[in-house]
N, C-alpha and C positions, 0 to 999 in steps of 0.2 A: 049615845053611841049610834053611830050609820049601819041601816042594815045594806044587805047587797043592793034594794029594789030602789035605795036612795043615791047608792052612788056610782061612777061611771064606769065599762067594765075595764080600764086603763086604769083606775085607781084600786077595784077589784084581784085583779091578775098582779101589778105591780107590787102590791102587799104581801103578798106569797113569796119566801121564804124557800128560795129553791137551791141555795148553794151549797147544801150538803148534796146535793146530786148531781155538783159537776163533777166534771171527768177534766182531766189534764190529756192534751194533747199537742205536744211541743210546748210554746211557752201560751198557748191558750187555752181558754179554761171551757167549755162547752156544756150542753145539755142534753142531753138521749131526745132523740124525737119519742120517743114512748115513753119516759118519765114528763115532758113537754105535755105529750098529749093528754096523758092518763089525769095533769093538773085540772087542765082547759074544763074535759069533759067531766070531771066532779064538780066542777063549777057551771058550765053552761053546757048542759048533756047536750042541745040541739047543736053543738058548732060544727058547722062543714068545711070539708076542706075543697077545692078545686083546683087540681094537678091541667092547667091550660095546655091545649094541642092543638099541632097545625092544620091547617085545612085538610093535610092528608090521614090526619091521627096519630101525628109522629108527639111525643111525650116532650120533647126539647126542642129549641128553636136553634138556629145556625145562620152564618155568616160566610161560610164556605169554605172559612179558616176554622174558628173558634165555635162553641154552643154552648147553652145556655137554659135553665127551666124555669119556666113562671108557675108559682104557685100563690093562691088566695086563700083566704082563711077567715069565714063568714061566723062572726057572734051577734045576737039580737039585731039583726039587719044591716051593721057594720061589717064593710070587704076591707080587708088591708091585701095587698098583693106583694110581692118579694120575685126579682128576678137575680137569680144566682149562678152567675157562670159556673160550667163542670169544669173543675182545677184539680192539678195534679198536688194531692197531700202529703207528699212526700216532701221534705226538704224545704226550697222555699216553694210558696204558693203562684202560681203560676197558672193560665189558665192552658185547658188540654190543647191537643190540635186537633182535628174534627175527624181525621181517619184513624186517632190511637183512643177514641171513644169507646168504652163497652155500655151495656145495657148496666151492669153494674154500680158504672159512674154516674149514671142517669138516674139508678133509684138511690144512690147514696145522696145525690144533689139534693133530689126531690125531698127526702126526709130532712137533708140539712136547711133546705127553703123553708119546708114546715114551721121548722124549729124556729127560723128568725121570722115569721112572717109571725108568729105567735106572739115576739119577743113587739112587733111594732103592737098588738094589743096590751101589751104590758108584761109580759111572762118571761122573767129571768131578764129583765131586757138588761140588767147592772153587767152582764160578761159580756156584751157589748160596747159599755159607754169605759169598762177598765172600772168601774168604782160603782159604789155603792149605789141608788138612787139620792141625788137631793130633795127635800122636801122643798117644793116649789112654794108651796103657803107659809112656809114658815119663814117670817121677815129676820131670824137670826142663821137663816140660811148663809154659806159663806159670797162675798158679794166678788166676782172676776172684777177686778178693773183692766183697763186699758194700759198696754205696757207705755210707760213714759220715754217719749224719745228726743233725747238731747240734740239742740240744733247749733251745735259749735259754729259759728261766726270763724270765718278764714280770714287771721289777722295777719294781713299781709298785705304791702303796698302794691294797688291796682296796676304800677305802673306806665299809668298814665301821670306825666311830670307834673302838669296841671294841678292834677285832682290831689296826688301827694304832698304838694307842697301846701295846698289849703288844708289838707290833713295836720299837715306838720305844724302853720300856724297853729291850728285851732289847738292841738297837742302843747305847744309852746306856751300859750297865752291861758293855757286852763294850770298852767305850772311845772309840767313837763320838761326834763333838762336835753340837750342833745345829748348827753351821756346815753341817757335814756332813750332818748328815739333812734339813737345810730344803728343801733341790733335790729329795729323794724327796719331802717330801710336795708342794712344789708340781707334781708331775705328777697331782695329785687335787685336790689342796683351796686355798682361797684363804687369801690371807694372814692374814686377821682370820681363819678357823675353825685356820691353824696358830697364830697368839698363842693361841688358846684352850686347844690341847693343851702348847702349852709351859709355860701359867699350870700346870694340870693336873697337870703331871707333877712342875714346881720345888717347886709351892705346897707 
């Protein structure tokens, strides 16, 4: 068996077992940044966090419309960082507009950045991905293929007289009866121009 010092702290954090401590919020499922953190720091007491500011010391960045918090989250020398626009969570998600901002929405981002910036070292990261983790090592893992896409052939005279009527040989001579080819051409041509390529071809 792997102790912690053998193996990565993504495979460490990932193996924790945190879904009895979601919470439901609309139709998603979440994690408390203090049950989050409380995990980390029984596991790697030294992890720091780094809530980034702007040149002036403002906690959020902005666009002059919308804003937004970056926060890092440092384990054994490893930074994962998470930038998480301030959205209004009511309803649908949407991000705020920069003048209906409080300081409130800023420290709730800040804790919700936490939480997923945690989630990129491994911690809860399954209320993210909607499902369980897969085990990557495990070759009976379930295998995605690529969806198969049918490329239907437009069976249908070019309408070019030419080209259809070497069609219609070639049709004829492989066994094909005009009973049978007359429904092909009438997807292009009228009746009187099909008597013209049947003269054509018998004559």
């Amino acid at each position: 068996m792997k102790n912690k010092d053998s193996v990565s702290v993504f495979e460490v954090l990932s193996g924790i077992d945190v879904t009895s401590k979601y919470a439901k919020k609309g139709k998603l499922d979440y994690l408390s940044w203090a049950w989050a953190w409380a995990y980390v720091k029984k596991h790697y007491p030294d992890v720091q966090r780094t809530v980034y500011e702007t040149e002036e010391g403002r906690n959020y960045f902005h666009d002059n419309r919308t804003a937004w918090v970056k926060v890092g989250v440092t384990i054994e020398g490893i930074e994962h960082i998470d930038y998480l626009p301030i959205m209004n969570t009511q309803g649908r998600y949407t991000s705020k507009s920069l003048e209906t901002i409080t300081s409130f929405d800023v420290n709730t981002t800040i804790q919700r950045s936490t939480v997923k910036v945690l989630a990129l070292h491994g911690l809860g990261i399954g209320a993210y991905v909607g499902e369980d983790l897969v085990d990557l090592d495990n070759d009976e893992s379930p295998k995605i293929k690529a969806p198969v896409v049918s490329k239907k052939k437009d069976d249908r005279p070019t309408g070019d007289p030419l080209k259809d009527i070497m069609k219609l040989q070639e049709g004829l001579k492989a066994g094909r009866t005009w009973e049978q080819m007359i429904p092909w051409l009438k997807k292009t041509y009228e009746d009187l121009t099909i008597e013209e390529f049947k003269s054509k071809i018998d004559g």
